[in-house]
Backbone as CSV, one residue per row, in Angstrom:
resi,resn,N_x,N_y,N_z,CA_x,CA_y,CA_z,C_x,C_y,C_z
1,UNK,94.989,97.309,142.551,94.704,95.901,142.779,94.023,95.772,144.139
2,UNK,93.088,94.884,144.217,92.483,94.900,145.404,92.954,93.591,146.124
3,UNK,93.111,93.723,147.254,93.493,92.755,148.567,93.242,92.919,149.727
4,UNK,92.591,91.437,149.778,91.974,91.427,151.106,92.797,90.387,152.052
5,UNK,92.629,90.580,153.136,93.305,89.878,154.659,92.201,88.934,154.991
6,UNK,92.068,87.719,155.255,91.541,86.798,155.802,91.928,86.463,157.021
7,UNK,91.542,86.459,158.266,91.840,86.116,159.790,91.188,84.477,159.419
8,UNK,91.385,83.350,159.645,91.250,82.342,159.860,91.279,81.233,160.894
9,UNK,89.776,81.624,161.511,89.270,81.264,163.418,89.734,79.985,163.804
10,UNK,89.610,79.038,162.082,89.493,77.437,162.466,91.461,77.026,162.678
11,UNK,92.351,77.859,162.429,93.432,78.031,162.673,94.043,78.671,164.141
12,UNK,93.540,79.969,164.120,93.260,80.327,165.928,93.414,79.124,167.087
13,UNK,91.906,78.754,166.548,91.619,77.686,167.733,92.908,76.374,167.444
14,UNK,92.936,75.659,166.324,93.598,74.830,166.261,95.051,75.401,166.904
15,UNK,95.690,76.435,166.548,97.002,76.454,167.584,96.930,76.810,168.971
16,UNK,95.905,77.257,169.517,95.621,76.974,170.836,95.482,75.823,171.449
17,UNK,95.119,74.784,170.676,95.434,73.525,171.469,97.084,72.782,170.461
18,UNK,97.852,73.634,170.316,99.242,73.114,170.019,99.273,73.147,168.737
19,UNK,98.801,73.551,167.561,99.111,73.453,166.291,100.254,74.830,165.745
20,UNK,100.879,74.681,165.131,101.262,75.456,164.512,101.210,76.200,162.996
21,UNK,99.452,76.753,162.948,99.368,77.097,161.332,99.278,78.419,161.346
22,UNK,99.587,78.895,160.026,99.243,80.801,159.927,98.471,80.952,159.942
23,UNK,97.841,81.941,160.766,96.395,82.287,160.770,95.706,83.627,159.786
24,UNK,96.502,84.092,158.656,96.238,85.606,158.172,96.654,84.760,156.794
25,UNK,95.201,85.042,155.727,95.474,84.573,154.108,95.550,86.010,153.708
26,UNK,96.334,86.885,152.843,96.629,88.103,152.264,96.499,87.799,150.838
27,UNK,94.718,87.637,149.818,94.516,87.310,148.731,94.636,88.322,147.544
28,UNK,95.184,87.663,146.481,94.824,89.128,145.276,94.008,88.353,144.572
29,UNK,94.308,88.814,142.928,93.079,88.138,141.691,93.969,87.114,141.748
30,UNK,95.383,86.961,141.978,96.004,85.382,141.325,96.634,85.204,142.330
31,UNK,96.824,85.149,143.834,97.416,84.378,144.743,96.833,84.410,146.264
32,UNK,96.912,83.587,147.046,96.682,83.500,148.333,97.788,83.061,149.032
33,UNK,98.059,84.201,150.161,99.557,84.040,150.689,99.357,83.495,152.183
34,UNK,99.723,83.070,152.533,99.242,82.089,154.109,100.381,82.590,155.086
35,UNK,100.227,83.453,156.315,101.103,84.052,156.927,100.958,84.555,158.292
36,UNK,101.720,84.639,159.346,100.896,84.983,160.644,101.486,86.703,161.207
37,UNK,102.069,87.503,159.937,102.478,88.675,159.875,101.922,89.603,158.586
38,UNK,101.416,90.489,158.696,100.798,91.204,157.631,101.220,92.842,157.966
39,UNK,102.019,93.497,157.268,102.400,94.913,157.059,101.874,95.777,155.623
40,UNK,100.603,96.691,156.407,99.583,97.289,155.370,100.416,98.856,155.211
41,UNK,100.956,99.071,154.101,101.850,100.561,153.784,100.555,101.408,153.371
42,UNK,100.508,102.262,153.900,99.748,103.504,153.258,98.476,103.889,154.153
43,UNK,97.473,104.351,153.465,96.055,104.674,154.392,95.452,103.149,153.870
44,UNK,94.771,102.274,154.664,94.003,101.143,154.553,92.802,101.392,155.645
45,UNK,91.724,100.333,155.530,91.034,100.222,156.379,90.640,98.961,156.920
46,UNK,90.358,98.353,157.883,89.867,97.197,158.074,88.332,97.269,158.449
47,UNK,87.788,96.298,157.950,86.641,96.362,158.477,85.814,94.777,158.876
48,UNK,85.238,94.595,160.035,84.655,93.500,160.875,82.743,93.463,160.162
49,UNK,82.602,92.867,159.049,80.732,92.811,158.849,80.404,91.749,158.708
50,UNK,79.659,90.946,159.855,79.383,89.516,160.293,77.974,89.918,159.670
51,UNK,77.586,91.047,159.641,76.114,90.585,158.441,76.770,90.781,156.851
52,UNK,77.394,91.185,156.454,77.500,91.271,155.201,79.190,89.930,154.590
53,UNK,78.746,88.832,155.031,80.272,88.250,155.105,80.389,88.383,153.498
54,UNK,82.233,87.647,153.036,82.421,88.063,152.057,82.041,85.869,151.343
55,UNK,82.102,85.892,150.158,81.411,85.058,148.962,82.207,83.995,149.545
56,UNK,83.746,83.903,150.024,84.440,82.871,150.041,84.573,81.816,151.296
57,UNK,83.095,82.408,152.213,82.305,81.336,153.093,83.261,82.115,154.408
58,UNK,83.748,82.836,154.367,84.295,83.686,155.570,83.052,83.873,156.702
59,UNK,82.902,83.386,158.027,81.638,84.710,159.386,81.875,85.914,159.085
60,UNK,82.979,86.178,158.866,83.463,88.093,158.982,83.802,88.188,157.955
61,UNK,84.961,88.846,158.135,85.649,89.268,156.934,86.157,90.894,156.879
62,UNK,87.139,90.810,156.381,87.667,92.416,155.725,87.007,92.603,154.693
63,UNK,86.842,93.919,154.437,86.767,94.281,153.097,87.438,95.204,152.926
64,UNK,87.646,96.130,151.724,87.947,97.184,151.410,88.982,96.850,150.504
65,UNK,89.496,97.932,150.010,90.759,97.741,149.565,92.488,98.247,150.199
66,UNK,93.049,97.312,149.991,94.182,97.348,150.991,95.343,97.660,150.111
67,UNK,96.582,97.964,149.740,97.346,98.180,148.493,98.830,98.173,149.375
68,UNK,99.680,98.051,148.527,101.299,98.007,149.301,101.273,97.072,150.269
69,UNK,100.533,95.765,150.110,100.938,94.703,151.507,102.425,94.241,151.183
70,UNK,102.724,93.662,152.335,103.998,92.941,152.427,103.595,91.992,153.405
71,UNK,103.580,90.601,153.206,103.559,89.392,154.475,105.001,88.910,154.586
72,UNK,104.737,88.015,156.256,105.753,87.187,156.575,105.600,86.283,157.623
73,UNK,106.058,85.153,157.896,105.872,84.279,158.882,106.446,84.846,160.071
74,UNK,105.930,84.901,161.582,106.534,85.808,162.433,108.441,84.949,163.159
């Protein structure tokens, strides 16, 4: 199954001036998990390509495939 990690900037910034939202979406084919803790089990890779962003209107983005996640709110 493939899953990707979303970092989410417009969240960043918003809790820097006092908000409190998760900033890390951990997506599969049927869910998006909203979380500011992400634990990747196994060999993974991350990867940063501001020219190649991904379809779902992301600047950056991960790609690859990631397998055995586990999230959690910190």
């Amino acid at each position: 199954m493939k899953t990707r990690i979303h970092v989410n900037q417009h969240n960043i910034r918003a809790n820097a001036k006092g908000a409190d939202l998760p900033v890390l979406t951990v997506k599969t084919y049927k869910e998006n998990v909203k979380c500011n803790r992400v634990a990747v089990h196994g060999p993974s890779t991350v990867v940063y390509s501001p020219d190649k962003p991904l379809s779902f209107g992301g600047g950056g983005g991960g790609g690859g495939r990631i397998q055995n996640v586990t999230s959690g709110s910190l």
